[in-house]
Every structure is written in structure tokens, then in C-alpha cells.
N, C-alpha and C positions, 0 to 999 in steps of 0.2 A: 384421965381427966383432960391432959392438956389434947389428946387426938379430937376424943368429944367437944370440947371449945370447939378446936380449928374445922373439925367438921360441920359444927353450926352455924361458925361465920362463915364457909364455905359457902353453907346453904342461902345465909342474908345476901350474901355476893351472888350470887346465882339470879336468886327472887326478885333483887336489883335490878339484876341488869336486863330480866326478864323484864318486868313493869318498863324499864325505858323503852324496850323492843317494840311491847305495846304500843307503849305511850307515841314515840316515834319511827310510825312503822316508814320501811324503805320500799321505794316502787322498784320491780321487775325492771333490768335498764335496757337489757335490748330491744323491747319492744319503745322502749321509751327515746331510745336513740335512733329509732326508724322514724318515730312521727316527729321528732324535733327536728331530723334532717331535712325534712320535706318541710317544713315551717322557714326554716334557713334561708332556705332557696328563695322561697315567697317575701321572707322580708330583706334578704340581702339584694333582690333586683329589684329592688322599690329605689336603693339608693345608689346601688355602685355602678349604676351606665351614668349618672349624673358626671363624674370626672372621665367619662371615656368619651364625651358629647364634642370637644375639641378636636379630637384623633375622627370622631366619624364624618365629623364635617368637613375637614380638608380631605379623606378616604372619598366620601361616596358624594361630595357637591351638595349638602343638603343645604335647605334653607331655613328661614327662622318657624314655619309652621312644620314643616316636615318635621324638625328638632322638639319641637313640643308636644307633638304625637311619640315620637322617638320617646320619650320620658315618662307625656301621659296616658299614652294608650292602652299601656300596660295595666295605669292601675282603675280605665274608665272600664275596660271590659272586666278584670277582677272585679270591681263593685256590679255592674251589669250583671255577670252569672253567678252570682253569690247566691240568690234564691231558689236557681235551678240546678245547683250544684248540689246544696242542701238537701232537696229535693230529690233528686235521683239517687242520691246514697242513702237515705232512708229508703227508697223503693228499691233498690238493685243490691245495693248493700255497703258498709261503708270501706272494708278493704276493697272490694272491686272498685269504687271508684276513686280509694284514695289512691290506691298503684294507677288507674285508667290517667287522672290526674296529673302522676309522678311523669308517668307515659307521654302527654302529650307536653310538657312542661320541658321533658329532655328533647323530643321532637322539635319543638320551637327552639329551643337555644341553640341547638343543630344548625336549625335557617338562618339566627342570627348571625352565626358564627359564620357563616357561609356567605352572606347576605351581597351583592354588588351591585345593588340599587339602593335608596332611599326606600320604596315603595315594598321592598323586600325586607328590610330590618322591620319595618313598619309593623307588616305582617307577619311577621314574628314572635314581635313586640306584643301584638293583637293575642296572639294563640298562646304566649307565656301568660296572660293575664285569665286564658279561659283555661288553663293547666291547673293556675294559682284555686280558681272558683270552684274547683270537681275537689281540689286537694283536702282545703281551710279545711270545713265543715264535716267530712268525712275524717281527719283529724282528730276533730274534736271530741267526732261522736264514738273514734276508736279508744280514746283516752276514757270518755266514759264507760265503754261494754271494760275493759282490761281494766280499769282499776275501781273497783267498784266501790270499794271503802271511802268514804267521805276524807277522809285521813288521810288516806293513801294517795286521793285523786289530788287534793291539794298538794302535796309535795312534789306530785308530777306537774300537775299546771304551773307551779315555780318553777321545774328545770326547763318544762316546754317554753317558758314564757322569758327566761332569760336568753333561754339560747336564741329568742328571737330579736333581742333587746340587742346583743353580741353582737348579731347581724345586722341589725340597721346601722350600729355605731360603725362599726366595720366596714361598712360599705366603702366610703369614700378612700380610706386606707391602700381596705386589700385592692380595693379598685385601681389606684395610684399604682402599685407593688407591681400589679398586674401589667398594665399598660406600657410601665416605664419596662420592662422585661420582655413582653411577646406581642403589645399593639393592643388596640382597644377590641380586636376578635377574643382575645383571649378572657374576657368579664365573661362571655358565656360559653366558652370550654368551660370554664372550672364548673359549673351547672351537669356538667355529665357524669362525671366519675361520682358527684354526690349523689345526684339524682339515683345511678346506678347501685351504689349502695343502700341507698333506701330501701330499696326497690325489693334488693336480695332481701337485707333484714327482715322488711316486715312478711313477705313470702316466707319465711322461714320460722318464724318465730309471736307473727299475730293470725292466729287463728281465726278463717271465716266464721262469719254468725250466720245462724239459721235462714235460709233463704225469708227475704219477710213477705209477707202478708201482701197479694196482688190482686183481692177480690173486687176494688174499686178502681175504675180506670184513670188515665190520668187528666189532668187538669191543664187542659193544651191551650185553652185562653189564657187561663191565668198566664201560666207560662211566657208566653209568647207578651203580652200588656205589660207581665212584672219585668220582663228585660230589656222591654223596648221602652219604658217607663226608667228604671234605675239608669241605664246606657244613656242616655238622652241627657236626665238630670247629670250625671258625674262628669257628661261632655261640656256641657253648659256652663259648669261651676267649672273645669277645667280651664276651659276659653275666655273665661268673664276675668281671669286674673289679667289674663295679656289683651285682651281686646274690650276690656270694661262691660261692666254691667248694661249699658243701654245699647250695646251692638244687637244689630237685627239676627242674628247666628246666635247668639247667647238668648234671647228672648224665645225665638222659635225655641232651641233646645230644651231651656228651660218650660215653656209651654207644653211641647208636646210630654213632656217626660212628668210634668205634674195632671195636664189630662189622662195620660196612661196610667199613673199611677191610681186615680183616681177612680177608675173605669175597674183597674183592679183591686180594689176594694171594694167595690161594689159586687163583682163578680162573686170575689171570697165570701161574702159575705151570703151572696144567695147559692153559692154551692156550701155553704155549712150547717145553711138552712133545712135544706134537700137532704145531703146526708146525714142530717138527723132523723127524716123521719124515712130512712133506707133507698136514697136515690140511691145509681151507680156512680156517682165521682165524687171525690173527694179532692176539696181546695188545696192549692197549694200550699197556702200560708191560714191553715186554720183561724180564723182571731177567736178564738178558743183560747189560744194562746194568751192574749193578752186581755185575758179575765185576772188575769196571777197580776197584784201589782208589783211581785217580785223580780217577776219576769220583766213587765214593761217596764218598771224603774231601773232597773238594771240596762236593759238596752238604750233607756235614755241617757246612763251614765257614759255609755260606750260613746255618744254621738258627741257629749258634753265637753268629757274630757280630751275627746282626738282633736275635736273646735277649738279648745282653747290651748293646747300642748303644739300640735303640728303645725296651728297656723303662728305660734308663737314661735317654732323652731325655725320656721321659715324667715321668721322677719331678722332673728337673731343673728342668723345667716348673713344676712344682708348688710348688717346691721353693723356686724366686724370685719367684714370686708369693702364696704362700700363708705360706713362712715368713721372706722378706725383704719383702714388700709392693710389690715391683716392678707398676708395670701391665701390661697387656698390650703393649704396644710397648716399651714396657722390658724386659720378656723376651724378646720377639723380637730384641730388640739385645742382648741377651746373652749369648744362644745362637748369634750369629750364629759368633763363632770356632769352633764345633763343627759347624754344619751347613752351611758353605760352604766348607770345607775341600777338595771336590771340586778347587774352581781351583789350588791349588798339586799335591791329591795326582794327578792326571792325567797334566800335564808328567812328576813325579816318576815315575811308572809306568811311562809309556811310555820315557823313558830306561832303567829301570833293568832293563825285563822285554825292551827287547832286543837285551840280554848275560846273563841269566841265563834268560830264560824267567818265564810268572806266579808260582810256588814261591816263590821267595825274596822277592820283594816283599809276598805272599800270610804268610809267615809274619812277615817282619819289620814290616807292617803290624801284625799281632794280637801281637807283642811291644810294639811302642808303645801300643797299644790298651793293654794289661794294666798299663802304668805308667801309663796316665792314670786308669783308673778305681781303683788304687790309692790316687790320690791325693785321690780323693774320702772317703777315710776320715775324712781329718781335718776337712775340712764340718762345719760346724755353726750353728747360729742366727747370726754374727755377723762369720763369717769374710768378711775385705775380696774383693772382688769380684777383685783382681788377684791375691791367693793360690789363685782358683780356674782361673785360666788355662792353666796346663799341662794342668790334667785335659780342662779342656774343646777346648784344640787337638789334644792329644795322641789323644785319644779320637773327636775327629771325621776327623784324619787318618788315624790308624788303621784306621779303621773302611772308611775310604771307598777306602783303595787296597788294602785287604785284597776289598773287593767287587770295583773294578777288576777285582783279578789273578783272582779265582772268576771273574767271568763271563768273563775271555779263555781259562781252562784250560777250565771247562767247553764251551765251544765247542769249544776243540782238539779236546778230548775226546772230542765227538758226533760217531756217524758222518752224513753225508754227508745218508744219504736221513731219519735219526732225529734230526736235529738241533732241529725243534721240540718233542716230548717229551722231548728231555734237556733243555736251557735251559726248557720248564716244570716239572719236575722240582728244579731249580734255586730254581726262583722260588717253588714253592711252599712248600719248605723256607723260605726268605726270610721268608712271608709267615706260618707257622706260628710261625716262632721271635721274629718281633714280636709276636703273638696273644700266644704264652705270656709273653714277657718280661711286657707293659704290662700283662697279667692277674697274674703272680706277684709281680712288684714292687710292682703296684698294692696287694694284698693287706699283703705287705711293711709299709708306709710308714701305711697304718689299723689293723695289729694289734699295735704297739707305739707309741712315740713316731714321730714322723716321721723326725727324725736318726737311731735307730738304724734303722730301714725301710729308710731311704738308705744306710747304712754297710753292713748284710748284703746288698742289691739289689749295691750295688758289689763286693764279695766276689766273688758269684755270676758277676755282670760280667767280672770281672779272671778267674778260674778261669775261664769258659765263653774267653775269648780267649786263655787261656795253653794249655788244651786244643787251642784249633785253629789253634794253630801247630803244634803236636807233628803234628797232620794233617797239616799245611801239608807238611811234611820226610817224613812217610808218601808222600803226594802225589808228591814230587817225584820221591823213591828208586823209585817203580811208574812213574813215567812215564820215565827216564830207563834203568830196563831193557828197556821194553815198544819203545826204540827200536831 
């Protein structure tokens, strides 16, 4: 009798632990550690040349425009090829162009690292941002063929999405660590032996997909109008920080980049036309797409939340260094409670998105958001460092599982064979809506006093995150009838 018992709770132990297995299933990691490493890369050189900008300036003579191409270039041409990144890995495939990607991204840090001009970091700098745009999208769209389980793809998009979160915060750190040890060349050695591992992993262990479907040709205006359109805007918005919104350079750029844009919607819009009733070509950017209000809500949430998070991180920046007299590694330890927040909001996501799906994490995220930059109102010259605490947790957890839950619906979202122009589509909103933040707040924070800059920046903040939850619940209610 007593064998029979222990064999039957045996069996409840088993069945147990069976059902949790279910319940929380675990993703495949090496392939999941090849497309985080290549994410790494992407968001750790968004930050870590920022502390190496000192060391390049006495090295290569550069001057204050040369130094903001040095920083921005990187990330004008990443937003610039984000839709033809997308693009070609849907048509070519998305390992070949995530490794093509990994490829020219290690190429470029190569020249950086080598660089004995201004004009040659630059260029670099240029080709690291069109590595980043082959890579994102291609990414995303491997995260979706490998994990296909809705379950499964969320627990991956948490570890993909921290370990991106690691890397922004880290930047400024490993950047320091770096520089004070082997010079400011060595921010982008450490980009090779990663880049190189990636490289291996996913060759070895993410298997190509079916070559796709090339019966319609490509869409070479589009193309050409949607890059020279984004590149133009992200220049603009780039230059309107340091040179203000009514410099004649900021106006053209912004002009031509909103005619171009404009030109190509129109275009997409009559090649979508066409290939419905069987031209030969097929639009870049479908707006097919953005029949889903899942879809366009979601992308909106991308633009909302980067607006109101990056351009806040920026001023905050400022903000302890310029009107508390923090150093620079005292600000980087400052800010750590807002931009390492990834580590707690990740677990948190993936438990909570699956029993409700990304929606509700997606908006109860940008509720927290909106009480933490609230809380920046009361900011000011002198206020203790522990009164600013909540805003700064609140507002990086926010932030960070509000992005989580977008980049898992947006996937959901994409179909199949179009899933790296949706997820660049994503990304590029993302990378617009920091442009515009760190430009409008920037503006903000020098056309008044500093405190009130920061007090209407937060405003703007809090309402741009209070808006896209109401998204968030738009979102949810399209995706939940569309089942």
C-alpha cells in the first residue's frame, strides 16, 4: 500500500511539474544568444562612443559638428535603412541578412578602430548604423520563424529585450572601463570578437528558411524616396537640437525628408493598388499593413514611448550634471535605477503576457510610465536625490516593459513572409520618436529656465505615455476580435 501511495504522488509530482513545463515553456538558448548578441552590439553603440568623445577629440582634432555626426550618424543612417533592411530580408532571407548585417557592422568597427581622421570615424560611424538596419529586422523576423509558440516567442522577446536594456545602461560604464585601459579605439575592438560569435552561433545553430518567394520585382522607388525621406528627417531632427529648429539646414532637411516621405506613400499606395489586380511589383511598405489597428497602434506606441522616455533621459542627463554638479560617473550611477530596469521588467513581462497576452502589460506599463514622469514635476535645483526615485524607477520600468510587450505584439502581428518590414516599421517609429523627443525637450530645457524645460518636457512625457495606453486597450480590443 505504502509503494502504491508513493508511486501515485510520484505520478501528481510528475503531472506537476509537467503542467508548469507547459505552462512555462523555455526557449532554445543558443539560437537566442546569437540574435541578442547582435541586438547588443546595436544598442551598446548607441551609447558607449558618448564617454570615448573626449579621447577622440584630442586623438583625431575633431570639431564640435564633426563630434555630432561622430555620435549622430550612427543612429541617422540606422533609422534611414531601417525600411530597406526590413525589406531585403523578407526578399533574401532573414539569416542571410541578419549575418550580412553582423558582417558589415564588424567591417565598420574595424575602420573605427583604425580610423586617423575625423572624416574616417565618421564613415564608419555611417556603415555601423547601415550594419545595425540589415541586422534589427532580420532579428526579429528570426525570433519569430524559431519560436513560433506565442509562449515561447514571449519569453524570448524578454531575454532579447533585456539584454538590450544591459547594453544601453552599460554603455557609458563598459565604455569608461574601456578607454581608461586601452584608449578610446578600443569601444570598437570589443564589437569583433562579439560580432564574431554571433556570427558562428547563428551559422551553426539557426537554420535558413525556404528561399522566399521572388515573383514580383523590387520596389526601387519606394526604396530609394523611403531612405532618402527617413535619412533626411532623422538628420534634421538630429541638427535642430544643436542648431535650433529655424536654422535653414534643419528646415531643408526636414522639408525634403517630409516631401520624400510623402512622395512615398503615395507611390506605396499605387503599387498596392497594381499588385492587386497582378502587376509585377510589389510596395515596399504595403499599407495593407496598417489596416490592423493592432498593428498601427502598436507602432504608435513605439514612437510615443521612445518621445517621451529618450527625450526624458536626455534632459535628466543634463539635468545632474549641469544643475546638480554630478560627474560623469555619478550620473551614470544615477540613472542606473531608470535604465537597468530591463532585469526586473523582463521576468515581469513574460509572466504576466502569458495569461493576458502583450496588451495589458503594453498598457499597464505606460500607466506607470505616466506616474513616474509626473513625478518629475516637482524637480528642482535641490531636490534630494532619494525624492527622485520613483520617477526614475517608475519611468524606466515603464518604459522598458511597455517596449517588451510592442515588440512581442508587433511580431504577433506580422505576417509570416512580411515580418521584417513590420518589425522595421516598428523600429523606425522607435528611432523617430527619440530624434524628436531629445530635439523638442532639448529645445525645451535652453528656451526657458532649465527646471521649467524639465517640468513641460515631463508633461509632454506623461501625456505622450497616458496616450498610448488608451492605444494599448485600442490594440488589444482589434486584436481580440480579429481572433
Amino acid at each position: 500500500m505504502a509503494a502504491t501511495n508513493l508511486s501515485a504522488h510520484t505520478e501528481v509530482l510528475d503531472t506537476t511539474r509537467s503542467q508548469k513545463d507547459v505552462r512555462r515553456p523555455k526557449p532554445a538558448l543558443v539560437p537566442l544568444i546569437a540574435l541578442s548578441l547582435g541586438y547588443f552590439l546595436v544598442m551598446l553603440d548607441v551609447t558607449v562612443v558618448n564617454v570615448a568623445i573626449p579621447g577622440i577629440s584630442a586623438s583625431l582634432g575633431t570639431g564640435g559638428t564633426a563630434v555630432q555626426w561622430i555620435v549622430d550618424g550612427y543612429s541617422t543612417v540606422f533609422a534611414g535603412l531601417l525600411l530597406l533592411g526590413g525589406s531585403l530580408a523578407d526578399r533574401l532571407g532573414h539569416r542571410r541578412m541578419f549575418v550580412t548585417g553582423l558582417g558589415v557592422f564588424t567591417a565598420a568597427s574595424l575602420a573605427c578602430a583604425a580610423a586617423e581622421s575625423a572624416g574616417a570615424l565618421i564613415a564608419g560611424r555611417l556603415a555601423q548604423g547601415g550594419g545595425a538596419a540589415l541586422l534589427v529586422p532580420a532579428s526579429l523576423g528570426l525570433l519569430q520563424a524559431t519560436y513560433p509558440d506565442r509562449a515561447l516567442r514571449a519569453r524570448a522577446v524578454a531575454v532579447w529585450g533585456v539584454v538590450a536594456s544591459v547594453a544601453f545602461g552599460a554603455g557609458p560604464v563598459v565604455g569608461g572601463l574601456l578607454i581608461s585601459a586601452g584608449g578610446w579605439r578600443s569601444v570598437f575592438w570589443l564589437n569583433v570578437p562579439i560580432a564574431a560569435a554571433a556570427i558562428a552561433l547563428t551559422l551553426w545553430r539557426l537554420p535558413a528558411a525556404a528561399r522566399p518567394s521572388r515573383n514580383r520585382r523590387m520596389d526601387l522607388l519606394g526604396q530609394v524616396l523611403g531612405t532618402v525621406g527617413l535619412v533626411a528627417l532623422a538628420a534634421g531632427l538630429n541638427e535642430a537640437g544643436a542648431r535650433g529648429w529655424t536654422s535653414p539646414l534643419v528646415l531643408l532637411a526636414l522639408g525634403v525628408g517630409g516631401a520624400a516621405l510623402l512622395a512615398f506613400a503615395a507611390v506605396e499606395r499605387g503599387l498596392q493598388a497594381r499588385a492587386t489586380a497582378g502587376g509585377p511589383r510589389s510596395p515596399l511598405l504595403p499599407p495593407s499593413l496598417f489596416a490592423s489597428t493592432a498593428f498601427t497602434a502598436t507602432a504608435a506606441v513605439g514612437l510615443l514611448i521612445s518621445l517621451g522616455y529618450y527625450g526624458m533621459l536626455f534632459l535628466t542627463t543634463l539635468y545632474f550634471q549641469q544643475e546638480r554638479g554630478f560627474s560623469a560617473l555619478g550620473t551614470g550611477l544615477a540613472l542606473l535605477p531608470s535604465v537597468c530596469m530591463g532585469l526586473l521588467a523582463a521576468p515581469l513581462f513574460s509572466r504576466i503576457s502569458a495569461r493576458t497576452g502583450p496588451y495589458v502589460p503594453m498598457a499597464a506599463g505606460q500607466v506607470l510610465g505616466t506616474l513616474g514622469f509626473l513625478g518629475w514635476l516637482f524637480a528642482g535645483e535641490h531636490t534630494p536625490y532619494p525624492a527622485l526615485l520613483f520617477a526614475l524607477i517608475a519611468t524606466g520600468l515603464g518604459q522598458t516593459t511597455t517596449a517588451l510587450a510592442a515588440t512581442a505584439a508587433i511580431v504577433d502581428a506580422a505576417p509570416a513572409a512580411g515580418a521584417g518590414i513590420a518589425t522595421a516599421v516598428f523600429n523606425v517609429a522607435r528611432q523617430t520618436g527619440s530624434a524628436v523627443g531629445v530635439a523638442l525637450f532639448g529645445t525645451f530645457a535652453t528656451a526657458a529656465s532649465f527646471t521649467a524645460g524639465l517640468r513641460l518636457s515631463a508633461g509632454i512625457a506623461a501625456a505622450a505615455f497616458a496616450a498610448g495606453a488608451l492605444l494599448a486597450l485600442a490594440a488589444r480590443r482589434d486584436a481580440a476580435a480579429s481572433r
